[in-house]
C-alpha positions in Angstrom: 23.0 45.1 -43.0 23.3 41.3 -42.7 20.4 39.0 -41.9 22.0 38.6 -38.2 21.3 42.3 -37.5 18.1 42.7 -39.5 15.1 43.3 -36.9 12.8 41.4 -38.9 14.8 38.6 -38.6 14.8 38.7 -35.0 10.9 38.5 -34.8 10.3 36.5 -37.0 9.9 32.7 -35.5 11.7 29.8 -36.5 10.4 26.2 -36.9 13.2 25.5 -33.6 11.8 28.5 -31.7 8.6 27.4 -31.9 9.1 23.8 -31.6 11.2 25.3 -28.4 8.2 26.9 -27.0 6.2 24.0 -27.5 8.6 21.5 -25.6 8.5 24.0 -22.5 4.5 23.4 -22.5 3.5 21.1 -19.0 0.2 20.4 -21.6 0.0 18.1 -24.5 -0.2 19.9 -27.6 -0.5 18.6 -31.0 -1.8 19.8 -34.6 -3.6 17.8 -37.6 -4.2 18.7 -41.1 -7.2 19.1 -42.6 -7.9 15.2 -42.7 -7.2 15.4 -39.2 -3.8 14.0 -39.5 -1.0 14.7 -36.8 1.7 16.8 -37.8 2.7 18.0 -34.5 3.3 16.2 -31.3 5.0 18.2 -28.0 7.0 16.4 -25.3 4.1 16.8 -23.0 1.8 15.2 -24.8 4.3 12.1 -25.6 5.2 11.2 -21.9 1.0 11.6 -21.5 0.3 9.3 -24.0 3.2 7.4 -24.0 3.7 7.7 -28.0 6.6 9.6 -29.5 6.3 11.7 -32.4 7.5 9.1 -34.8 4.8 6.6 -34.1 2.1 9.6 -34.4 3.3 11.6 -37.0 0.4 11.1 -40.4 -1.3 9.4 -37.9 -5.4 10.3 -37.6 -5.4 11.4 -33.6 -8.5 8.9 -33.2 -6.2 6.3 -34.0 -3.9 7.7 -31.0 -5.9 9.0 -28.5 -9.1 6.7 -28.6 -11.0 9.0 -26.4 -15.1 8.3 -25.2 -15.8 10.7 -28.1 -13.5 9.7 -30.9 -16.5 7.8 -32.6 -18.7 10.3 -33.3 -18.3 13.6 -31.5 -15.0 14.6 -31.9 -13.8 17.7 -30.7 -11.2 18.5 -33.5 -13.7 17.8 -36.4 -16.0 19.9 -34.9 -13.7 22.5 -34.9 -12.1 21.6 -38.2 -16.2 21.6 -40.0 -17.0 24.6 -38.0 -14.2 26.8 -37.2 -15.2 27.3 -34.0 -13.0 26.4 -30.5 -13.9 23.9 -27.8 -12.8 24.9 -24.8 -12.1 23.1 -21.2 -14.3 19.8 -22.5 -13.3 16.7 -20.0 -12.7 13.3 -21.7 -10.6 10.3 -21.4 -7.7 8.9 -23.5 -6.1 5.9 -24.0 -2.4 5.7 -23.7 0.2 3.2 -25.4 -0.2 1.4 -23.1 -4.2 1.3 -22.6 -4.1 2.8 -19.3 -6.9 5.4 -19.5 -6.4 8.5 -18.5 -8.8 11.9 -17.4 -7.8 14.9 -19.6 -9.0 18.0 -20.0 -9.1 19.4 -23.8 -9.1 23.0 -26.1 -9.4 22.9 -29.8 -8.6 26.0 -32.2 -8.9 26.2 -35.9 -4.8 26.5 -37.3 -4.6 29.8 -39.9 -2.1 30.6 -42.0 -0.2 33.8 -42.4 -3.6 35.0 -45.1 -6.2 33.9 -41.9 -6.8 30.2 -44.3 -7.9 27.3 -41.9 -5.1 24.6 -42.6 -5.9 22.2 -39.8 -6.6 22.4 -36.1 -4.3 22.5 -32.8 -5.3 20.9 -29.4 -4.1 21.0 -26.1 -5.0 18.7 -23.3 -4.0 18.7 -19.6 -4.1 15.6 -17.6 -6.6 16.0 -15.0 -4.9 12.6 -13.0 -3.9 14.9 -10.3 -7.3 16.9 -10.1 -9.0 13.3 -10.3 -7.7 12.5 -6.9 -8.2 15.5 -5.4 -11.8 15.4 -6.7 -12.1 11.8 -5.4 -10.9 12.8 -2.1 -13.9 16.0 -2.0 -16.6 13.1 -3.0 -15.8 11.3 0.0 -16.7 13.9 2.1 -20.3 14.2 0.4 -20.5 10.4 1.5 -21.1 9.7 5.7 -22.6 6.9 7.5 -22.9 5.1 3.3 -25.2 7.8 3.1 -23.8 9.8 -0.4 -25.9 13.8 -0.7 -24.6 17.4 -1.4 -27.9 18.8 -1.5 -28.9 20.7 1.1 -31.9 18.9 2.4 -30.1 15.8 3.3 -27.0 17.2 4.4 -29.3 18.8 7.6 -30.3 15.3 8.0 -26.5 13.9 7.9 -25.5 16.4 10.4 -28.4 15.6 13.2 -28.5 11.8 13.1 -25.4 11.6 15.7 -27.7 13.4 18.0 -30.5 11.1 17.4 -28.6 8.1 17.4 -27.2 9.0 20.9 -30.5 8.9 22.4 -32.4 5.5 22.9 -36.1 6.7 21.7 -37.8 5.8 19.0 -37.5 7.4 15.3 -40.0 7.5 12.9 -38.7 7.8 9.0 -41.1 8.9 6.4 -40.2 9.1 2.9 -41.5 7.8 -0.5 -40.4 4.5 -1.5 -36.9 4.3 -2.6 -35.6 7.0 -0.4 -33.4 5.4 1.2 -35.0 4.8 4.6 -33.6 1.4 5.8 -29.8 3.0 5.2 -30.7 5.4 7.2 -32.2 3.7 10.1 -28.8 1.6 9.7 -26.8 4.5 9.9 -28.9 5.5 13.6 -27.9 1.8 14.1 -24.4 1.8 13.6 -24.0 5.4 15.4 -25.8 4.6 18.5 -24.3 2.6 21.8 -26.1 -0.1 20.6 -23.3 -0.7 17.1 -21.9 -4.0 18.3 -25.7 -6.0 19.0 -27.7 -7.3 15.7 -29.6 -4.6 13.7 -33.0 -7.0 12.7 -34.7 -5.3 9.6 -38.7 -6.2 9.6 -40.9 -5.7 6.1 -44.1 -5.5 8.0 -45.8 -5.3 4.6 -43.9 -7.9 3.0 -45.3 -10.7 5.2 -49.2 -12.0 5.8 -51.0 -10.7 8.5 -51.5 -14.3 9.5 -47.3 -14.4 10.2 -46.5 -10.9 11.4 -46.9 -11.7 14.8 -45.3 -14.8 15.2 -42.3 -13.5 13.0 -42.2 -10.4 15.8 -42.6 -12.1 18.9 -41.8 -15.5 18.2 -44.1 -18.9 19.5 -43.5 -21.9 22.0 -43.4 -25.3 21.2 -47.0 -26.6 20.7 -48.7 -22.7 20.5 -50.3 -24.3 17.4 -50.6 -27.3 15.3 -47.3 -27.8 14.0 -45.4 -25.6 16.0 -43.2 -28.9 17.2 -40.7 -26.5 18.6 -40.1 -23.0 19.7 -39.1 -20.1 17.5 -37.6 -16.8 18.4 -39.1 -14.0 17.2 -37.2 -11.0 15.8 -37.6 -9.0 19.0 -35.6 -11.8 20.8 -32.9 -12.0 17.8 -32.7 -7.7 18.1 -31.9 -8.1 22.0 -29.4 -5.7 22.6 -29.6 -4.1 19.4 -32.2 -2.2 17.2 -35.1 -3.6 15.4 -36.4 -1.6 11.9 -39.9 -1.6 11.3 -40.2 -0.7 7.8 -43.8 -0.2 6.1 -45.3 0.1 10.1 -48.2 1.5 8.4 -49.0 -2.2 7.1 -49.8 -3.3 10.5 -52.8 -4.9 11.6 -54.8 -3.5 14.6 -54.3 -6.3 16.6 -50.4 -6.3 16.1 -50.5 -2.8 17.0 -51.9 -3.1 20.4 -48.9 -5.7 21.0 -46.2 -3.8 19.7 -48.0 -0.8 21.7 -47.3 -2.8 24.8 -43.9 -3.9 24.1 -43.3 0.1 23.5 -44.6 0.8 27.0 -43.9 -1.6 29.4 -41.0 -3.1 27.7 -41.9 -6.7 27.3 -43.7 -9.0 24.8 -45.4 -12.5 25.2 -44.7 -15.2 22.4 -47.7 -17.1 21.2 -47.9 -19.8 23.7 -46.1 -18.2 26.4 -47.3 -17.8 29.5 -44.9 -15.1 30.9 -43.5 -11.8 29.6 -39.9 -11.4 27.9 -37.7 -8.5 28.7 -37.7 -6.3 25.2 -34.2 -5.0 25.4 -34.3 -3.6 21.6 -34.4 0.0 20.2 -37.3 0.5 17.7 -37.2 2.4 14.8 -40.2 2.6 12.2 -40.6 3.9 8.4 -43.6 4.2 6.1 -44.4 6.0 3.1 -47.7 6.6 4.1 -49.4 9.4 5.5 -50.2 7.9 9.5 -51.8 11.4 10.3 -54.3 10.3 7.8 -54.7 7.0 9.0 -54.9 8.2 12.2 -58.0 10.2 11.6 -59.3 7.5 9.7 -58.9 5.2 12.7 -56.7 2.4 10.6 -53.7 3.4 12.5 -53.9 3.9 16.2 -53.3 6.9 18.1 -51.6 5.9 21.2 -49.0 4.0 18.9 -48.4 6.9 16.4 -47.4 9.2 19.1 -45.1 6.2 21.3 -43.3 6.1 17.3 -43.2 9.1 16.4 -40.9 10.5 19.2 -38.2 12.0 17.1 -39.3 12.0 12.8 -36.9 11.8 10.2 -38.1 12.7 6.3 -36.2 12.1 3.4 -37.1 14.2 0.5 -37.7 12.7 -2.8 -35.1 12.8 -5.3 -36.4 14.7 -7.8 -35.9 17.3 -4.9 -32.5 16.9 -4.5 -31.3 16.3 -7.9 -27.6 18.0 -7.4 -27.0 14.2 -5.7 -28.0 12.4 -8.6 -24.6 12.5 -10.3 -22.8 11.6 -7.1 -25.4 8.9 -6.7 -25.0 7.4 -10.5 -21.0 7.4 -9.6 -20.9 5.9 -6.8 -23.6 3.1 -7.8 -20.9 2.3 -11.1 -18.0 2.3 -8.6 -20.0 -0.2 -6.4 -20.9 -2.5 -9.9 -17.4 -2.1 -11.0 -16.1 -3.7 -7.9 -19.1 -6.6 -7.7 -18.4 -7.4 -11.6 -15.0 -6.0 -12.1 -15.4 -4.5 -15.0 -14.1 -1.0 -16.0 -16.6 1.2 -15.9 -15.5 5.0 -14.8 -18.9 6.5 -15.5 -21.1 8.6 -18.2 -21.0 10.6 -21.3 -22.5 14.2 -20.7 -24.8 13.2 -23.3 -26.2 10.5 -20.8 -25.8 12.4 -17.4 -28.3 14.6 -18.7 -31.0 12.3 -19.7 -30.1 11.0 -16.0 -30.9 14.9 -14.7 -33.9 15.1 -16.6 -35.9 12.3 -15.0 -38.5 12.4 -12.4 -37.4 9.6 -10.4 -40.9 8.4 -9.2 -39.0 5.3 -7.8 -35.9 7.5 -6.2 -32.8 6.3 -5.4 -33.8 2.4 -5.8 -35.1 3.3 -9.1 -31.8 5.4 -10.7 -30.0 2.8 -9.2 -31.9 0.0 -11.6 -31.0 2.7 -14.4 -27.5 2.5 -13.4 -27.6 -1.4 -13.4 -29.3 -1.7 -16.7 -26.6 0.8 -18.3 -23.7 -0.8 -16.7 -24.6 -3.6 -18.4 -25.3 -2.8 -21.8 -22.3 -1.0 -21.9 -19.1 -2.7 -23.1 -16.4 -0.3 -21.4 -15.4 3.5 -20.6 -18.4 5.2 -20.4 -21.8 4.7 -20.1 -23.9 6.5 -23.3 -27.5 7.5 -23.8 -28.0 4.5 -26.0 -27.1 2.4 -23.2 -30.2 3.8 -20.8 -33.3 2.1 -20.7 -35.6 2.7 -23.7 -38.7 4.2 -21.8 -35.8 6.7 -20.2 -34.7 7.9 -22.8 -38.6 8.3 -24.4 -39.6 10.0 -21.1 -36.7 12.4 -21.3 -37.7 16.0 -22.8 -34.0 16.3 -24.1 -34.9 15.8 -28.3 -32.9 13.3 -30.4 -29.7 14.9 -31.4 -29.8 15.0 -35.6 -25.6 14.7 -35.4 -22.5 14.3 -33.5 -21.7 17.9 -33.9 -24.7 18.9 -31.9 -24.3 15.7 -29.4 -21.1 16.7 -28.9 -22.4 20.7 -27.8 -25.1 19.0 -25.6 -22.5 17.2 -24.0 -20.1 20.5 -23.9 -23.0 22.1 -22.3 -23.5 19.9 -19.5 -19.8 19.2 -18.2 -19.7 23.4 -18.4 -22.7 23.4 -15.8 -21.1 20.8 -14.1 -17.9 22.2 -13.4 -19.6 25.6 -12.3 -21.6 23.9 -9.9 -24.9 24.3 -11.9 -24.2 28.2 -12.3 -25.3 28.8 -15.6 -23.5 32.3 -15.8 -19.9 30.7 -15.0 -20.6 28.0 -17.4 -21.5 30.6 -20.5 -18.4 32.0 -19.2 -16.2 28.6 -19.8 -17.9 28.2 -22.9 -17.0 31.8 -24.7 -20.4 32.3 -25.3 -23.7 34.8 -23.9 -25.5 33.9 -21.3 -28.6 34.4 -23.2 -27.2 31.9 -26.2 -26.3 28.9 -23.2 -30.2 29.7 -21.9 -31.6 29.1 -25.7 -29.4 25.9 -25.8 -30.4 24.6 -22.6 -34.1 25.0 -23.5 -33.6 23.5 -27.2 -31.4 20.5 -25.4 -34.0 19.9 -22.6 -31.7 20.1 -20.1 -33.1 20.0 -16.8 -31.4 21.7 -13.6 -31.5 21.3 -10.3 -34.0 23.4 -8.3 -31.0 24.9 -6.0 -27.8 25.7 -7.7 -24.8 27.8 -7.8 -26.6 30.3 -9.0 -26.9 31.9 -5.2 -25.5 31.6 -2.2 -28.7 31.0 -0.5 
């Protein structure tokens, strides 16, 4: 019996079989040597990265690839000094050209025929298409510049073209930071009233000796000095809507006249010896407590129940911290625009510090965070060490003593990620009990939101 015929033979793969299979792969796969040098380079992965195999081949793949974790938590040398696999771990690459590129990556120890480890083998899919498709699904998470998943300001999203279509006035209450002036423009800007002026007012940013003459304006010679007369910024809202934000601020006397203005619809300027037709739509905000004041007679009755018509309140953001990561993106896309500079977002590693803070400033605070990381960092992704110092010192998640268990933090967290928070799907991606991921995430400190994908409800 000649070797043509002989069965072994038949079974037994050649290096063109299985240089055959590998050339039918859509995903880039290549192998290194123990030194982590390529030896193997499919056509997938050359029209990805735009190398061919001759320019790769003894190559280190850092030197190739140049991913966001090349420097010191590579995937490969992890598995190459541990034996164990990586599996589904979202970076970024480079290409020849320096275009970079979204990729999704699998590492496996490579064995010989005795089960020796003689290098490593990685595959990586380009996530380009998935990328748009995912940029497309964020877009719906963002309505009226207003950017939430969670489930508390979603209810809000979804009512505020039925309050915008009435003409009464809205009270929105909310810690400082929340976000209520964008959404008091979003009433604005969905209301009848879009094409007049929307006229923000910080009723505690200016002295009590100003406030009224800012809101209703004076005549020429109401005072000394007053050589002319000034509108005030009822007169420049005519038509429009006027934001009253801090209303809590006011002095009593100013809230008798914006009482009256409330109720009969006109206003005097100082000076003026007839009323002016109020034309305007009012809507308030404070962060404090007006029941209180109320009770404690520093805010007036009447005045708190003519506001307080329809009430708005935004939740802080440590209570809806699912929109923190939709939040941090879309504040780097917005800097990346102002400063272009390419910035596409953050390490794991640094998302999670983000997802352990408190936010006691909400969304005006993460968005100083954002700022201050954006500009420490020099390109590709944003990393722990670019966050604020007092961050990263008020974040539970513990120093990591190497890459190697970076790198597993970071594993961790785009695992969660991608299963919506659930932490049984992500044990799932990750090949690992359910029981070993919740040990992790408590050594880690890795803080999760308060609703999930671990239910439905």
């Amino acid at each position: 019996m000649n070797d043509s015929t002989n069965p072994q033979s038949i079974i037994q793969p050649s290096q063109e079989r299985f240089e055959a299979v590998l050339s039918s792969i859509s995903d880039g796969v290549f192998t290194v040597d123990q030194e982590g040098r390529i030896a193997c380079f499919n056509r997938a992965a050359q029209e990805i990265t735009g190398f061919t195999f001759e320019e790769v081949l003894g190559r280190p793949c850092r030197e190739i690839f140049r991913s966001d974790i090349c420097p010191d938590a590579c995937a490969l040398k992890y598995t190459l000094e541990t034996g164990k696999p990586v599996r589904n771990l979202a970076v970024t690459i480079k290409t020849k050209e320096g275009r970079e590129v979204p990729v999704s990556i699998s590492t496996a120890p490579l064995l010989d025929k005795n089960g020796r480890k003689v290098g490593g083998v990685e595959t990586f899919r380009d996530l380009r298409p998935l990328e748009s498709l995912r940029k497309k699904l964020e877009q719906a998470y963002t309505r009226h510049d207003i950017v939430a998943k969670s489930k508390t300001m979603t209810l809000i999203l979804d009512k505020l073209e039925t309050v915008a279509a009435a003409d009464s006035t809205v009270l929105i209450t909310g810690e400082s930071g929340t976000g209520k002036e964008l959404v008091a423009r979003a009433v604005h800007s969905l209301s009848n009233r879009a094409g007049k002026p929307f006229v923000p007012v910080n009723c505690g940013g200016l002295p009590e000796t100003l406030i009224e003459s800012e809101l209703f304006g004076y005549e020429k010679g109401a005072f000394t000095g007053a050589d002319k007369p000034k509108p005030g910024r009822f007169r420049l809202a005519q038509g429009g809507t006027i934001f009253l934000d801090e209303i809590g601020d006011l002095a009593p006397g100013v809230q008798a006249k914006l009482l009256r203005v409330l109720q009969e619809k006109v206003y005097e300027p100082l000076g003026g010896v007839r009323p002016v037709p109020a034309n305007v739509r009012v809507l308030t905000a404070t962060h404090r407590d007006l029941r209180g004041m109320v009770q404690e007679e520093t805010f007036r009755q009447d005045l708190y129940y003519r506001i307080n018509v329809i009430e708005i309140n935004l939740p802080p953001l440590r209570e809806r911290m699912e929109d923190v990561p939709l939040l941090a993106k879309k504040f780097v896309a917005d800097l990346a625009q102002e400063q272009a500079k390419d910035i596409q977002g953050f390490t794991p590693g640094a998302l999670a510090r983000l997802m352990a803070y408190d936010y006691p400033g909400n969304i005006r605070e993460l968005r100083n965070i954002v700022e201050h990381g954006f500009v420490l960092c020099p390109g590709g992704l944003i990393r722990t060490e670019h966050l604020p110092a007092d961050l990263n010192a008020s974040c539970p998640s513990p120093p990591m003593k190497n890459g190697l268990e970076e790198f597993e933090q970071e594993r961790i967290i785009t695992a969660l990620r991608n299963n919506n928070w659930n932490r049984l799907g992500a044990a799932r991606e990750l090949g690992i009990h359910k029981t070993t991921l919740f040990r992790k995430i408590k050594r880690y400190g890795i803080r999760l939101p308060e609703k999930d994908g671990r239910s439905k409800k």
